[in-house]
LOKEKOL-403710 format. One record per residue: residue number from 1; x, y, z of N, C-alpha, C, CB in turn. Coordinates in steps of 0.02 Angstrom, whole numbers. Glycine has a CB too. Layout:
<rs>
NUM, X, Y, Z, X, Y, Z, X, Y, Z, X, Y, Z
...
</rs>
This chain:
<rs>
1, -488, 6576, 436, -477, 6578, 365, -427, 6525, 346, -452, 6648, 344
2, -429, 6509, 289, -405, 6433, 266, -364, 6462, 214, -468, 6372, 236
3, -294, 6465, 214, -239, 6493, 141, -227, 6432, 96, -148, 6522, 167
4, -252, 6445, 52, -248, 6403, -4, -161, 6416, -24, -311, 6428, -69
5, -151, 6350, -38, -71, 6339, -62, -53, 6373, -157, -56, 6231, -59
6, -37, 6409, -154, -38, 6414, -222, 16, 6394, -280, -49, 6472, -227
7, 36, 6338, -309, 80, 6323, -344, 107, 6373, -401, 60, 6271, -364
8, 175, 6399, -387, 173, 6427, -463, 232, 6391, -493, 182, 6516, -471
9, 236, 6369, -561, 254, 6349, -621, 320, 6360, -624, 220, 6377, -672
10, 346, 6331, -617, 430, 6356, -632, 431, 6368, -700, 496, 6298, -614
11, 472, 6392, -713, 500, 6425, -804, 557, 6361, -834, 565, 6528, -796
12, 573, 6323, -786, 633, 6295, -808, 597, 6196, -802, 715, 6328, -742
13, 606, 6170, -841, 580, 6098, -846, 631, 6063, -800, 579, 6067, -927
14, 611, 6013, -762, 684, 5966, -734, 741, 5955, -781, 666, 5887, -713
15, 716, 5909, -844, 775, 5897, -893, 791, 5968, -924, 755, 5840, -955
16, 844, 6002, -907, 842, 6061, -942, 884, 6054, -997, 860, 6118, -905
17, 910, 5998, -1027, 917, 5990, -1094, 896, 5949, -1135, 960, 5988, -1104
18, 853, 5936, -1192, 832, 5887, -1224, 888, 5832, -1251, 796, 5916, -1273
19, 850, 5782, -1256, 906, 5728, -1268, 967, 5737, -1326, 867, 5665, -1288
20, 952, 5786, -1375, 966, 5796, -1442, 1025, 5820, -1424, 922, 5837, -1487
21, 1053, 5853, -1383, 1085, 5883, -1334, 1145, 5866, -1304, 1050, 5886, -1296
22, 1108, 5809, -1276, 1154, 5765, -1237, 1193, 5724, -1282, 1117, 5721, -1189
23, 1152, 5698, -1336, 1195, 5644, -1384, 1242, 5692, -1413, 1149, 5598, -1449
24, 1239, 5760, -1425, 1297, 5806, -1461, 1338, 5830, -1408, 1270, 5872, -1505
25, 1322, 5821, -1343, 1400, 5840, -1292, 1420, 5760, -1302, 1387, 5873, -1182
26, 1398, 5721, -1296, 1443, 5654, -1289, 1480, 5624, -1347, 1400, 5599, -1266
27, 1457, 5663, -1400, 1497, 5656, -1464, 1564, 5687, -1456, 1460, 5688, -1524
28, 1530, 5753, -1426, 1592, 5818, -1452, 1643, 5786, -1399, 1569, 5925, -1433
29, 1625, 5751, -1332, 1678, 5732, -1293, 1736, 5689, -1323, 1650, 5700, -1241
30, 1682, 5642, -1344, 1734, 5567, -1357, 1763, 5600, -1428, 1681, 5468, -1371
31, 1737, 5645, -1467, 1781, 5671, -1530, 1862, 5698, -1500, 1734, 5746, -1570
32, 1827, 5729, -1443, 1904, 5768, -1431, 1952, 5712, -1375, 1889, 5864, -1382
33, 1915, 5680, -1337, 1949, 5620, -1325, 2004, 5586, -1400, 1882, 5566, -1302
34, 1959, 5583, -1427, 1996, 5515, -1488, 2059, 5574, -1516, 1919, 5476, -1582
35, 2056, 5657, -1525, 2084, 5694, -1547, 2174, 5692, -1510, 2035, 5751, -1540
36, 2156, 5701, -1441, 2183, 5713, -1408, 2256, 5655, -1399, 2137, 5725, -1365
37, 2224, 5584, -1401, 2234, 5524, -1399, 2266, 5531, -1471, 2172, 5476, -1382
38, 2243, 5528, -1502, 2268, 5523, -1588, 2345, 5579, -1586, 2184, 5566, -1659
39, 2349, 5644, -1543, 2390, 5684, -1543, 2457, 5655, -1512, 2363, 5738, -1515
40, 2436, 5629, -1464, 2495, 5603, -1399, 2521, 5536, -1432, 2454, 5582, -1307
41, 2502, 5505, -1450, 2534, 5444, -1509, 2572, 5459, -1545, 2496, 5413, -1555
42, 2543, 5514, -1597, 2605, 5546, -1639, 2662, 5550, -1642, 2608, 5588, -1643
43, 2637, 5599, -1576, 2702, 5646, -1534, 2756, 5589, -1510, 2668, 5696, -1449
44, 2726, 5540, -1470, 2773, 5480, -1442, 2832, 5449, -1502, 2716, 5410, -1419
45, 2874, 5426, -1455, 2926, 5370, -1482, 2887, 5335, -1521, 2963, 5322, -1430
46, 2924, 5302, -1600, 2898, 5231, -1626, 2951, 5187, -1591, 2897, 5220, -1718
47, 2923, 5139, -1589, 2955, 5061, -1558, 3009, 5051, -1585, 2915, 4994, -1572
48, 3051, 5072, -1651, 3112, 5060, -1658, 3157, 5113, -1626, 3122, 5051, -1722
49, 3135, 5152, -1612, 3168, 5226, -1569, 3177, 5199, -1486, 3097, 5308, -1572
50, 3124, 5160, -1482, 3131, 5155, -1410, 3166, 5084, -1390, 3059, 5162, -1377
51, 3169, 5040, -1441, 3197, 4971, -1444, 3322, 4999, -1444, 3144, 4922, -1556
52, 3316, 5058, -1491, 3365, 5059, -1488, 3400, 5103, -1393, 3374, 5090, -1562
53, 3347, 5126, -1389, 3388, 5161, -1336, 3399, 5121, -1275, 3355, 5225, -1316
54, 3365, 5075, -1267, 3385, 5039, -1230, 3438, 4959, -1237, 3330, 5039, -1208
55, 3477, 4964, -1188, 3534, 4932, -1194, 3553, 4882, -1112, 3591, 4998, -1215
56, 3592, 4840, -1126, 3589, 4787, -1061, 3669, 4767, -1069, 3525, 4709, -1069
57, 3682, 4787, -1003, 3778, 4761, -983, 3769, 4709, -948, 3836, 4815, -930
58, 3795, 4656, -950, 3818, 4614, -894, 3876, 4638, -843, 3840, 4553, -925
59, 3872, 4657, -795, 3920, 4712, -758, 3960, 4657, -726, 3881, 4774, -696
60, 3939, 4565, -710, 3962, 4533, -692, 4034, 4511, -759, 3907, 4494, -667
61, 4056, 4533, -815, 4087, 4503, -875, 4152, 4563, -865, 4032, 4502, -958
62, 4131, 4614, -814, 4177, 4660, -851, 4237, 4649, -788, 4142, 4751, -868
63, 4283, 4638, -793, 4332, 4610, -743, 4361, 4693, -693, 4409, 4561, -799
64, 4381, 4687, -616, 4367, 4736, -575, 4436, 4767, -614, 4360, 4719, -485
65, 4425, 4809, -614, 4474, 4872, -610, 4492, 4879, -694, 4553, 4855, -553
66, 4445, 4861, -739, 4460, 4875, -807, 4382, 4900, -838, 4497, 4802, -846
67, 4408, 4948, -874, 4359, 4978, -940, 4331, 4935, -993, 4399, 5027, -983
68, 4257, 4953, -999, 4245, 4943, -1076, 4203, 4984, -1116, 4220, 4883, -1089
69, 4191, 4977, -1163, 4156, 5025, -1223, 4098, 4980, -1244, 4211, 5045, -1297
70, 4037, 5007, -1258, 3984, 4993, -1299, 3955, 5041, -1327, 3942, 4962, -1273
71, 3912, 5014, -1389, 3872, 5082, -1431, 3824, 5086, -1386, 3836, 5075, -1514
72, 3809, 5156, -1408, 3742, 5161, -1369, 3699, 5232, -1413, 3763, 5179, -1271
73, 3639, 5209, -1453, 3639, 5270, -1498, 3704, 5270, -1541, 3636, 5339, -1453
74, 3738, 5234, -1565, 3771, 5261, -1602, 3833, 5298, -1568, 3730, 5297, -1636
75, 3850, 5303, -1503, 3880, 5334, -1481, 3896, 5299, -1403, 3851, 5393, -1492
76, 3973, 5310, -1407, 4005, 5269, -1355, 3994, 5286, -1282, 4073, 5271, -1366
77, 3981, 5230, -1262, 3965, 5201, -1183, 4023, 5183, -1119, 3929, 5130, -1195
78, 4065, 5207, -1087, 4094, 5201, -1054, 4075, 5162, -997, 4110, 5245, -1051
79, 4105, 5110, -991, 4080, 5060, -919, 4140, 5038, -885, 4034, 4984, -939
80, 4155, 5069, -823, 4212, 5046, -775, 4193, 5005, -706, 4251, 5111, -753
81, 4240, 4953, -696, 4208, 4931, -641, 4246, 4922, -568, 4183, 4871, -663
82, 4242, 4958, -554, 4275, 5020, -470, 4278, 4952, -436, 4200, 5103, -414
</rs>
């Protein structure tokens, strides 16, 4: 006797999502990408915030065994040189 192979039909197609689909997850991604991105910018320092906090001594000017003062923020900087 000879058993015939019998194919049965899956229920489920290979592409199991139509394209219509796909273009609306890749939207919704890069939406919340750009969201997310747009949030963390906000939140960050602006460039004059970050321009002031930083500050530069010449440690070679300050003569050994004497103090000096600089702003820093608005608010004094103590620099001794041991």
């Amino acid at each position: 006797m000879k058993k015939n192979k019998v194919s049965i039909p899956s229920s489920k197609p290979k592409d199991q999502f139509p394209s219509e689909l796909n273009q609306v997850s890749v939207l919704s991604l890069t939406n919340r990408f750009l969201t997310v991105n747009t949030l963390l910018s906000t939140l960050s320092a602006s460039k004059d915030v970050l321009a002031m906090a930083k500050i530069e001594i010449a440690l070679a000017d300050i003569p050994e065994g004497k103090n000096m003062v600089f702003k820093w923020r608005g608010k004094p900087l103590f620099v001794r040189h041991r």
